[in-house]
PAZAFI-886718 format. One record per residue (C-alpha): x, y, z; residue number from 0; residue in one letter. Coordinates in nm, 4 decimals. Layout:
PAZAFI-886718
{atom {X; Y; Z}; NUM; a}
...
This chain:
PAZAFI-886718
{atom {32.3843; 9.9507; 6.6301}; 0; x}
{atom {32.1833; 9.6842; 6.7758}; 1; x}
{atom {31.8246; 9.5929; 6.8562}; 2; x}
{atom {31.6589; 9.7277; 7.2052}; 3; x}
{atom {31.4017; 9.5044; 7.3123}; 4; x}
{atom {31.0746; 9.6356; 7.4419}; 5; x}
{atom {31.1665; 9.5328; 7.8315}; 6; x}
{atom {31.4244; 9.8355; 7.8236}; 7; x}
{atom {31.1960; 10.0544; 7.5706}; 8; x}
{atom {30.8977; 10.0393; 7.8151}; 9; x}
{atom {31.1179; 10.2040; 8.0763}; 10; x}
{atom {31.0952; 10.5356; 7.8624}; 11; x}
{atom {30.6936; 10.5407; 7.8864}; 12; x}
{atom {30.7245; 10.4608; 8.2532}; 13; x}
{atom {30.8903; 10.7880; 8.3686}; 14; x}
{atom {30.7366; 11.0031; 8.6060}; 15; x}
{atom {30.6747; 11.3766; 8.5031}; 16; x}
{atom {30.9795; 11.5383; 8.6280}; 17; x}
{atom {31.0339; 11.9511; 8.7319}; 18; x}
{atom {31.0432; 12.0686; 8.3674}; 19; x}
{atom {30.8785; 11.9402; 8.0354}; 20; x}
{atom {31.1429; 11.8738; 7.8112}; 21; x}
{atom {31.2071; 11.5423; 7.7728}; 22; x}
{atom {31.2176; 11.3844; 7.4272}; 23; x}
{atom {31.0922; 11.0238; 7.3371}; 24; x}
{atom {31.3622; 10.8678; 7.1170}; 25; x}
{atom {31.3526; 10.5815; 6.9244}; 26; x}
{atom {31.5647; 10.2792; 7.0475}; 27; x}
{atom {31.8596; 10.1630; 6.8038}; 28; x}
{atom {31.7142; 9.8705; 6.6275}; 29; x}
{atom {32.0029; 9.8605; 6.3220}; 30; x}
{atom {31.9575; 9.6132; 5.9867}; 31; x}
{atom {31.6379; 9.5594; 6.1547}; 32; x}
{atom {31.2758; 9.7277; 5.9859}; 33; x}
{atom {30.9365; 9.5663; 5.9580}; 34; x}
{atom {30.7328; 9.4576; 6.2296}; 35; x}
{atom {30.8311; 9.2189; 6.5305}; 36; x}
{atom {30.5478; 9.0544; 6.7042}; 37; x}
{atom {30.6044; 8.8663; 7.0376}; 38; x}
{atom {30.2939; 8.7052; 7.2021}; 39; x}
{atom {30.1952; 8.4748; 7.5675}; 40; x}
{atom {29.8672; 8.3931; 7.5862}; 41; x}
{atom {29.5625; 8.3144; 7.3956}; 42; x}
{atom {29.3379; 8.5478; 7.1364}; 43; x}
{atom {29.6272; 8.8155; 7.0939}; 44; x}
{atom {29.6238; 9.0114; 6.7762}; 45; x}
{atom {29.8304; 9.2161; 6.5508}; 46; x}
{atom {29.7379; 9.4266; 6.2201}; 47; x}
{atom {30.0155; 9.6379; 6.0532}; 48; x}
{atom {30.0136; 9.8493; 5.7755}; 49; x}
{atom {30.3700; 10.0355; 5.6426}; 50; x}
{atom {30.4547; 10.2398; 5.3093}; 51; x}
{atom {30.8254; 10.2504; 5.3848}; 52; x}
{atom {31.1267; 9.9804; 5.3860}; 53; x}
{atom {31.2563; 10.1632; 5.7123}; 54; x}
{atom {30.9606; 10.1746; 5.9375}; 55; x}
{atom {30.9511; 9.9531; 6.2564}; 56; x}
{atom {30.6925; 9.7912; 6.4834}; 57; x}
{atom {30.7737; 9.5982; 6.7864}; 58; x}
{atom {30.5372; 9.4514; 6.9926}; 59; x}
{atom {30.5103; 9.2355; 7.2982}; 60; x}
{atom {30.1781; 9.0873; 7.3923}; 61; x}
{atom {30.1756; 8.8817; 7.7612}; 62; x}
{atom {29.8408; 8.7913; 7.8649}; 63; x}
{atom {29.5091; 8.7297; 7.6710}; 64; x}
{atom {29.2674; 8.9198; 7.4096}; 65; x}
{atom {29.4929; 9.2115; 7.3710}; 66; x}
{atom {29.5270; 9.3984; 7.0287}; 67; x}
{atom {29.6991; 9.6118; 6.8403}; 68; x}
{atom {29.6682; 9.7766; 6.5328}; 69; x}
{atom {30.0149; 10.0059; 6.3987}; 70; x}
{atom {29.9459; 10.2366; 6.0655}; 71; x}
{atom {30.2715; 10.3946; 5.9440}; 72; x}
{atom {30.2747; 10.5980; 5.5965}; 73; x}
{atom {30.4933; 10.8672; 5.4222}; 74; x}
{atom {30.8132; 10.8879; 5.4033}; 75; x}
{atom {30.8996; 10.9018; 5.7611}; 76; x}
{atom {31.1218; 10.6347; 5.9342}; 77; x}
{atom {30.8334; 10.5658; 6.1839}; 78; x}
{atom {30.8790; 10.3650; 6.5065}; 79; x}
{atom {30.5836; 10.2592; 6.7592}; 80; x}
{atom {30.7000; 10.0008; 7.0309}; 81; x}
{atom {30.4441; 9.8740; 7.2195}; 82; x}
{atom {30.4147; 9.6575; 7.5345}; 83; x}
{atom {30.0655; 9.4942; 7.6707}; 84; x}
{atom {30.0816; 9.2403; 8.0098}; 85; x}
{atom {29.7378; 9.1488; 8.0931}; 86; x}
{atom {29.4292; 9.0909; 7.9333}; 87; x}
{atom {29.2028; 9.2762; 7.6928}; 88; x}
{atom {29.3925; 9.5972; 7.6475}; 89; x}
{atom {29.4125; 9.7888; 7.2763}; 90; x}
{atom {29.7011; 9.9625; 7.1254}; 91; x}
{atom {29.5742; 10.2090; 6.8356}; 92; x}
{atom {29.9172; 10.3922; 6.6504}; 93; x}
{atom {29.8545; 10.5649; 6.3382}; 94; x}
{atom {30.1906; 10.7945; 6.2393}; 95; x}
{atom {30.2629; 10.9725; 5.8953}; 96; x}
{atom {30.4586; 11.2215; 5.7288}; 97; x}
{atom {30.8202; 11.3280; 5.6060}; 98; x}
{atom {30.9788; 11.3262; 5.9917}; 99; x}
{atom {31.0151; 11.0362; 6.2176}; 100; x}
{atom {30.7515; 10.9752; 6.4840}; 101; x}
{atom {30.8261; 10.7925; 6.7368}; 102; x}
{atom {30.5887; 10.5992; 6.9922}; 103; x}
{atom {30.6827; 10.3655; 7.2846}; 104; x}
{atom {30.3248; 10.2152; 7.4724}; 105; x}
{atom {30.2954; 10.0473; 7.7878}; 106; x}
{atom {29.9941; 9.8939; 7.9219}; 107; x}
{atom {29.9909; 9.7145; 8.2266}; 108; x}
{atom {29.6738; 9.5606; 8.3483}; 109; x}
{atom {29.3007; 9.5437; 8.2146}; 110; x}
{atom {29.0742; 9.6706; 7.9480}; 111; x}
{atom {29.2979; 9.9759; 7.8626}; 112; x}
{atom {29.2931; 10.1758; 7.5798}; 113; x}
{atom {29.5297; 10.4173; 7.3657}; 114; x}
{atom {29.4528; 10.5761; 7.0531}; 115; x}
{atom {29.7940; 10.7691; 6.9308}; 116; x}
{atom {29.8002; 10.9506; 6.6003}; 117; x}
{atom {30.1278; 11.1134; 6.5060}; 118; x}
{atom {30.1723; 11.3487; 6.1256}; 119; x}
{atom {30.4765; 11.5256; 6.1275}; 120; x}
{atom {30.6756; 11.6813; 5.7936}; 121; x}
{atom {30.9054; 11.8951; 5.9769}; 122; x}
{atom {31.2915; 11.8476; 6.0706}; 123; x}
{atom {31.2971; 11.7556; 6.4079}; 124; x}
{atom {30.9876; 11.4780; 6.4288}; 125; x}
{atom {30.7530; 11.3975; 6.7272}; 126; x}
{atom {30.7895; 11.1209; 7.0278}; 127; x}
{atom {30.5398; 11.0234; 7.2468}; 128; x}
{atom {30.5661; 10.7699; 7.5765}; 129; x}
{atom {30.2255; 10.6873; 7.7000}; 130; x}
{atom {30.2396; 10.4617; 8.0097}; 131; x}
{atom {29.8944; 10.2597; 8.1719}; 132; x}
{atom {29.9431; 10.0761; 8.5086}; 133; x}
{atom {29.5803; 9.9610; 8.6187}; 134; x}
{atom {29.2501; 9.8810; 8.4491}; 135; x}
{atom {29.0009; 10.0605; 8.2261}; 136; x}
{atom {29.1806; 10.3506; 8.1659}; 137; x}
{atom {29.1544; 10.5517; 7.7767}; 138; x}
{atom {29.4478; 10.7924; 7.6644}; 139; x}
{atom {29.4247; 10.9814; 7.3545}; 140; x}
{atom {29.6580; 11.2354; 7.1997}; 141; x}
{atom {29.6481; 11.3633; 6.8507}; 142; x}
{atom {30.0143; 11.4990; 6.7413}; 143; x}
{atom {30.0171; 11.7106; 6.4198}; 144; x}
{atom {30.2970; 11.9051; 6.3671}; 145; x}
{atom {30.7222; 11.9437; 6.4099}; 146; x}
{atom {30.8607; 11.8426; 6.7055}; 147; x}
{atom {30.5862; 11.7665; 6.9445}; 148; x}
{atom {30.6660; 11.5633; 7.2413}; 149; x}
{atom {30.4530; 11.4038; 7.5229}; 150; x}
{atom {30.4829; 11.1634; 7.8449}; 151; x}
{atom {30.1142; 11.0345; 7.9924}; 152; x}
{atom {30.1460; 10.8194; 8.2157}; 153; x}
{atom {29.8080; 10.6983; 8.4070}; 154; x}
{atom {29.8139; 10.5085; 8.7316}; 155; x}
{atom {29.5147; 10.3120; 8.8508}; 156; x}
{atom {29.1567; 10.2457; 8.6937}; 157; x}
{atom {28.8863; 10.4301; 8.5059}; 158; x}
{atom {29.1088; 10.7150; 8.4261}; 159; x}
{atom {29.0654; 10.9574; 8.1187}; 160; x}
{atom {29.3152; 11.2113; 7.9319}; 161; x}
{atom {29.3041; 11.3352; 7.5667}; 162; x}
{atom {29.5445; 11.5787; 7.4184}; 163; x}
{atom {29.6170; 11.7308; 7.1086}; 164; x}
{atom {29.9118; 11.9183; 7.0157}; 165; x}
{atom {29.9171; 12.1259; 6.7326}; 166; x}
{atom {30.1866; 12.3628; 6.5631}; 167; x}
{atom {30.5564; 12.2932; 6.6378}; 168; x}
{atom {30.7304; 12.2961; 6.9528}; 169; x}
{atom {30.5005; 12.1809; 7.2174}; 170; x}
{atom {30.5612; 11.9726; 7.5225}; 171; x}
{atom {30.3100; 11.7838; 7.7400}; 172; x}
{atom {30.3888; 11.5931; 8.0592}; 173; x}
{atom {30.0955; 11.4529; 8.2136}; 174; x}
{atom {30.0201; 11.2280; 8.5216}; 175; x}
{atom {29.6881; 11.0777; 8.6635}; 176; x}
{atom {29.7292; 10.8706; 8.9877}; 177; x}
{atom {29.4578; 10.7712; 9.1376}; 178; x}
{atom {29.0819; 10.5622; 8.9841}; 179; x}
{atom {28.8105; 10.7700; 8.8066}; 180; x}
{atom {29.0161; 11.1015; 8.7470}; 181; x}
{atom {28.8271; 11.3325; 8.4906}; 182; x}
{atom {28.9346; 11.4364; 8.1656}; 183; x}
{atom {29.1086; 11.7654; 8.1081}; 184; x}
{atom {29.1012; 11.7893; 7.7418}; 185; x}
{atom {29.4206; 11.9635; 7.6744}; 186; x}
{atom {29.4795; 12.1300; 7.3981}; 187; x}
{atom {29.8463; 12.2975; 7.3004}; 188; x}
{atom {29.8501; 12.5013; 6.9143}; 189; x}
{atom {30.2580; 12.6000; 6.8835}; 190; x}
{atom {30.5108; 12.6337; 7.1301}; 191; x}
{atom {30.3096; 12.5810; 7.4443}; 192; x}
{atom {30.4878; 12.3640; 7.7756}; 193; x}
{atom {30.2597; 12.2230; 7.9996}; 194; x}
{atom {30.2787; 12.0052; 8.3224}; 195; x}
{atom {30.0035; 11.8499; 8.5089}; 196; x}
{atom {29.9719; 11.6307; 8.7673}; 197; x}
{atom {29.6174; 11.5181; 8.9120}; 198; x}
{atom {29.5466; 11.2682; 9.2436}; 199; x}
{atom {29.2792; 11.1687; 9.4428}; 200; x}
C-alpha cells in the first residue's frame, strides 16, 4: 500500500452527480502512514487536530491565505478526512466518531467557504462523504449518523447553501448547486432513502 496524496483524493469530491446515487467515498490507501499530515502555501493558515486512535488519518493541503481547519476524530473507528483548500479564507470543520470508519475527502476552491461535516457511525459498513466547493461564499453542512451513509455535494459558484442530514442506515445523497445564491433545501433522509438533486440558475 502506499500514500495517495490529496491532488488525486480531491478528484473524488469533484465528481459530478451521475444517473444513479450509489457511489461510495473510499478512503485512499495511505499504508504505515496514521496521524495527521499538514501541507501549507501562504500566510495565516491553520490546523487543530484532535484523535483517540493510533490508526486515524488527517491530510491536509492548505494553498493560499487565512484558511483553517479543524479535524475531530474519536472512537474506535479508523477515521480518515482529507481535505484540500486553494484560496483564501475558507474553513474546513470534520468531526467523525464511532466503531466504523468514516471517511471524508473536502475540496474548497476559492473564497470564504465553509463546510461543517459531522460523521458517527458504529455499524459494519461505515459512512463516506465527498463535498466539493468551486467559487466563493458558499456553506455546506451535512450531519451523518448512522451505517453506511454516503454523500457527494458538490457546489459551483458563490453564495450557495445546502444542509443535509442523513439518519438511519443505508442512505444516499447526491447533490449539485451550479449557479450564485441558490437556496437551501434542507434535506433530510431517516433509513434507506436515495436521493438526487440538481439545482441551476
Amino acid at each position: 500500500m502506499k500514500r495517495t496524496t490529496l491532488g488525486i483524493i480531491a478528484l473524488v469530491a469533484g465528481l459530478s452527480a451521475p444517473a444513479a446515487a450509489q457511489t461510495q467515498v473510499s478512503a485512499p490507501n495511505t499504508g504505515p502512514f496514521d496521524g495527521v499530515f499538514v501541507e501549507q502555501i501562504g500566510d495565516d493558515n491553520s490546523g487543530s487536530f484532535s484523535q483517540s486512535n493510533a490508526e486515524q488519518n488527517a491530510e491536509v493541503t492548505q494553498d493560499g491565505d487565512d484558511n483553517t481547519v479543524q479535524v475531530t476524530q474519536f472512537g474506535d473507528g479508523d477515521h480518515f478526512a482529507g481535505i484540500d483548500q486553494t484560496g483564501a479564507s475558507n474553513l474546513a470543520s470534520v468531526t467523525q466518531g464511532g466503531s466504523a470508519q468514516n471517511v471524508a475527502v473536502l475540496t474548497q476552491t476559492g473564497n470564504a467557504n465553509t463546510i461543517l461535516l459531522s460523521q458517527n457511525d458504529n455499524g459494519l459498513t461505515g459512512s463516506g462523504a465527498g463535498i466539493a466547493q468551486n467559487g466563493t461564499g458558499n456553506l455546506a453542512t451535512l450531519i451523518q449518523d448512522g451505517d453506511n451513509n454516503q454523500a457527494i455535494l458538490a457546489q459551483n459558484g458563490d453564495n450557495n447553501t445546502m444542509s443535509a442530514t442523513q439518519v438511519g442506515a443505508d442512505n444516499a445523497l447526491e447533490w449539485t448547486q451550479n449557479g450564485n445564491g441558490l437556496p437551501d433545501m434542507s434535506v433530510i433522509q431517516t433509513g434507506g432513502a436515495t436521493a438526487i438533486i440538481t439545482q441551476g440558475n
